[in-house]
C-alpha positions as CSV (number, residue, x, y, z in Angstrom):
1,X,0.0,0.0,0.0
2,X,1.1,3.2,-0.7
3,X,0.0,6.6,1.3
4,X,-0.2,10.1,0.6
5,X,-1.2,12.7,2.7
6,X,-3.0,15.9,0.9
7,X,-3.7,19.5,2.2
8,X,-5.1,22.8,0.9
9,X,-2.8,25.6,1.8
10,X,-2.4,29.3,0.8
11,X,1.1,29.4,0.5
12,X,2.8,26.5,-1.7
13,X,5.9,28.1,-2.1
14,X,6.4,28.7,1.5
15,X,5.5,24.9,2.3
16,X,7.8,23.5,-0.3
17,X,10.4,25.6,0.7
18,X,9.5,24.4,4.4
19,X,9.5,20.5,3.7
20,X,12.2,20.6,1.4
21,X,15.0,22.5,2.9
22,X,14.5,21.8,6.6
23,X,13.2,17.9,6.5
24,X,15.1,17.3,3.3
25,X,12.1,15.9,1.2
26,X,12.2,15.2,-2.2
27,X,10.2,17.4,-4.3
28,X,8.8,14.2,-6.2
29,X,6.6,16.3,-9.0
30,X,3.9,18.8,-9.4
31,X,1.6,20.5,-11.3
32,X,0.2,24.2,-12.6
33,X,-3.5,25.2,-13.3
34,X,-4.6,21.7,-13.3
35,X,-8.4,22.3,-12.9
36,X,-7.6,25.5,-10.9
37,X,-5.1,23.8,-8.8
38,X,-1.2,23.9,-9.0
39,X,0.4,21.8,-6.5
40,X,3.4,19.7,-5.3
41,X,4.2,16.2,-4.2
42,X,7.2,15.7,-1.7
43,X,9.0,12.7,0.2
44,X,11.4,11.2,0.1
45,X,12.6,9.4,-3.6
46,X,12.3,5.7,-2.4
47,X,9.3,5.9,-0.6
48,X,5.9,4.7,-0.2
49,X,4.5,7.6,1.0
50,X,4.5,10.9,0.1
51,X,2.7,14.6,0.9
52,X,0.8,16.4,-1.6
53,X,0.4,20.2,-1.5
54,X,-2.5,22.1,-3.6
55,X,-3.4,26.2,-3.5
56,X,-6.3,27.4,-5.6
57,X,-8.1,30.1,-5.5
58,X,-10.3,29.0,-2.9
59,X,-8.7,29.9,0.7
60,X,-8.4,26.5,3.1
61,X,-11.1,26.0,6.4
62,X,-8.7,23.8,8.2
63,X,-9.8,22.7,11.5
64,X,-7.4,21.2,13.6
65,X,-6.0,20.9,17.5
66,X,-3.2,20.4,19.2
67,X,-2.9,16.2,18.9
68,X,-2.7,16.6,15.1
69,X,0.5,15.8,14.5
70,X,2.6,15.0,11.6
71,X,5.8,12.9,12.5
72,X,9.0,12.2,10.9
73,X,11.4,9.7,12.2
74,X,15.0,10.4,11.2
75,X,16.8,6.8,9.7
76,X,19.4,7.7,11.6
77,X,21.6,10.1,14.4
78,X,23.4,12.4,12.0
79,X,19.6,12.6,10.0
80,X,18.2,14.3,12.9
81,X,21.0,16.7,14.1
82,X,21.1,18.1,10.5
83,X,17.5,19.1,10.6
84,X,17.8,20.4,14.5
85,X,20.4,22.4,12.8
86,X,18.6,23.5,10.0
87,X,15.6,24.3,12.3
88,X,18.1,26.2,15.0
89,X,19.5,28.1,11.7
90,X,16.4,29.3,10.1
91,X,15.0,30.6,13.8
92,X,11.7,28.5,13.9
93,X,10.6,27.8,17.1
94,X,10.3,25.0,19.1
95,X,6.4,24.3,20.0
96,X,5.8,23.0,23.2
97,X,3.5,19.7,22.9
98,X,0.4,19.2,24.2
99,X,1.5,15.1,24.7
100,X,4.7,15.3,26.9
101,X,5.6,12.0,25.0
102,X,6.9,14.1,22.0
103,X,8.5,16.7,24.0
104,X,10.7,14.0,25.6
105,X,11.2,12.2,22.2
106,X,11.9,14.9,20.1
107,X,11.1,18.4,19.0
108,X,7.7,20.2,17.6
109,X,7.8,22.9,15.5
110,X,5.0,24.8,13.3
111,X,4.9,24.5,9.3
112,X,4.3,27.7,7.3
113,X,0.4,26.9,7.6
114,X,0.5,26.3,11.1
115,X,0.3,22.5,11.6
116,X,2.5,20.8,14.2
117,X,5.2,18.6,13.0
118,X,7.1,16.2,15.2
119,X,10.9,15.3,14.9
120,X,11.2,12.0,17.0
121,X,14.2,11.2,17.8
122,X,12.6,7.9,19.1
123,X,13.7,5.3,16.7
124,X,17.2,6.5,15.5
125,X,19.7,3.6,15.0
């Protein structure tokens, strides 16, 4: 099976920009004015998975809370201290969990949209 993850957003530039150069995703592909949507698919090349950004004209309702999490676990030590550095060199702040679980097993931060995204340091060989 293979999974992708889609949002609405106003700002594509800003969340490719995010994904790519702080996580290190793949940008995968795209597209311009397909219907009214333009929009990008990153993750990494030799995945199963992979997130899909649109914009449109139409501004996104999102509704979300504080337990709506994306997570990312690092393949390995040297993975993870790249993107803590990346994060501590572009200023973006840590976000303080609501589940102390991810607070003791890595860091939150905020994507350009506002989501929370989790870097676990929980399974790194």
């Amino acid at each position: 099976m293979h999974f992708r993850y889609a949002r609405h957003s106003n700002d594509l530039k800003k969340l490719t920009d995010f994904y790519s150069g702080i996580l290190n995703l793949d940008i995968l592909g795209g597209f311009q004015d397909h219907d009214g949507y333009n929009g990008v698919f990153l993750g990494p090349n030799d995945g199963n998975w992979h997130l899909e950004f649109t914009e449109s004209p139409d501004a996104p309702n999102h509704s979300f809370d504080e337990e709506d999490n994306l997570v990312f676990y690092p393949e390995n030590r040297l993975v993870y201290d790249q993107i803590l550095q990346r994060i501590h060199r572009e200023n973006i702040p840590l976000v303080k969990p609501k589940n102390p679980y991810w607070e003791t097993h890595g860091v939150m931060i905020l994507d350009p949209d506002g989501f929370r995204v989790v870097i676990s340091g929980d399974r790194i060989n």
